[in-house]
C-alpha positions, 0 to 999 in steps of 0.5 A, a space after each residue: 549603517 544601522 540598517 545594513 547591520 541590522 540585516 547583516 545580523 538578520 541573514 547570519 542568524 537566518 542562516 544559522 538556523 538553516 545549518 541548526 535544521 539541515 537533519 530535520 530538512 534532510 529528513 523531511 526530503 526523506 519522508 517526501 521522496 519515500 512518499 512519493 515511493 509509496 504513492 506509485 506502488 499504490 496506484 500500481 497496486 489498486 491498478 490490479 485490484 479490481 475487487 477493491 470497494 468503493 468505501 476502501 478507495 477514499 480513505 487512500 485519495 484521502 491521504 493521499 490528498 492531504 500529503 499534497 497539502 502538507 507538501 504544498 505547506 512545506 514548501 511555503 514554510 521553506 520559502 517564508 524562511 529563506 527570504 526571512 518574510 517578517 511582514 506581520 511585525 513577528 521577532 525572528 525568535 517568534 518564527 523560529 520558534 512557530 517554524 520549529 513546531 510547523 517543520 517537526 508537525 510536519 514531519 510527524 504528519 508525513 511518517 504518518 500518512 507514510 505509515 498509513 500508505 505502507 499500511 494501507 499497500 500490505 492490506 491491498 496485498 493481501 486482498 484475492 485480485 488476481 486469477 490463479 492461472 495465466 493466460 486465457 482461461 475457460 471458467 466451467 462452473 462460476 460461483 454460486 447455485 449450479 445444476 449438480 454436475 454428478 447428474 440428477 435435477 437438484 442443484 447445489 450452491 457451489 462456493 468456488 470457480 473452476 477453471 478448464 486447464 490441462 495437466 501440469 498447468 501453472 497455478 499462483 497465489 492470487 494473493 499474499 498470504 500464509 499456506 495453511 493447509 498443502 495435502 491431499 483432500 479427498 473431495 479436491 485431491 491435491 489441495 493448497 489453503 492459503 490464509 490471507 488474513 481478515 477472515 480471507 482464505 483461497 483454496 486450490 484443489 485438483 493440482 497435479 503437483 504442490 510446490 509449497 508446504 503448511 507455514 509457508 509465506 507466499 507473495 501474489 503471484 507467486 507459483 505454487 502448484 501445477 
């Protein structure tokens, strides 16, 4: 009789604490499934951005994989608490009490490798990974020292890449960013700036129509000049 009690009082009380705790669990399942969210833009993102360094790729493997470990500790948390699991001689107040730290440290941790991931998703936006035109594209002069195109032997470093296109072709944003400067240029003629920020900034000159304006908030991939 005492035994049966003795669990009877261990299973109500048990199941107090689930239904005290349901917000906090709901929560952490929101965090999860956000997480998971953000972990499929990510790879989707740093599918695109070839030009991403080495040194940027581990800190992202690295939370990612330490998300996996807080998960993989919840989910051990959950099943010690549902079976009541008091195999090292604790009282119930004591795992209460440990489980409440664990389940609100978790909970810390995943906003803020969720944090970091949202964080992480914005800079790879804004990283220049994509070209400014579709399709098939012709480069007429990469970056670096050329031959001076205008005649002569001397040669000049050329600090851009032009592409062969024809008039009225499609230009876009080949990365997130705030337009700085859409104007005529007299060595570029119709020119688009875009600040990407951290010290990066693409131009587009040689357009025959600019769709966008100096201030303008712009995607990746978004269209911006013919």
């Amino acid at each position: 009789m005492t035994f049966s009690l003795a669990l009877i009082l261990h299973t109500l009380y048990l199941a107090n604490y689930i239904k005290t705790h349901e917000a906090q669990f709901a929560r952490v399942d929101q965090l999860e499934s956000e997480l998971k969210k953000t972990e499929m833009e990510i790879a989707a993102l740093t599918k695109k951005n070839a030009d991403i360094t080495s040194a940027e790729l581990p800190s992202i493997i690295a939370f990612e994989n330490q998300a996996i470990d807080v998960l993989k500790d919840q989910v051990v948390s959950y099943g010690t608490l549902s079976r009541g699991n008091d195999s090292r001689g604790r009282s119930l107040e004591e795992i209460a009490a440990q489980d409440d730290l664990s389940l609100a440290d978790h909970e810390k941790l995943l906003q803020l490798i969720y944090d970091t991931a949202i964080n992480n998703a914005q800079q790879l936006a804004h990283i220049p990974s994509i070209l400014p035109l579709k399709g098939s594209t012709y480069i007429t002069s990469p970056y670096g020292y050329r031959r001076n195109p205008f005649g002569g032997r001397s040669s000049e470093f050329h600090d851009g890449v032009d592409f062969a296109a024809s008039y009225g072709t499609p230009v876009y944003a080949t990365a997130d960013g705030v337009v700085s400067f859409a104007g005529w240029d007299y060595g570029y003629g119709r020119k688009i700036v875009i600040n990407h920020g951290n010290g990066i900034i693409t131009f587009y000159g040689h357009n025959s129509k600019l769709l966008e304006s100096a201030g303008t908030e712009v995607i990746k991939g978004e269209l911006i000049a013919y």
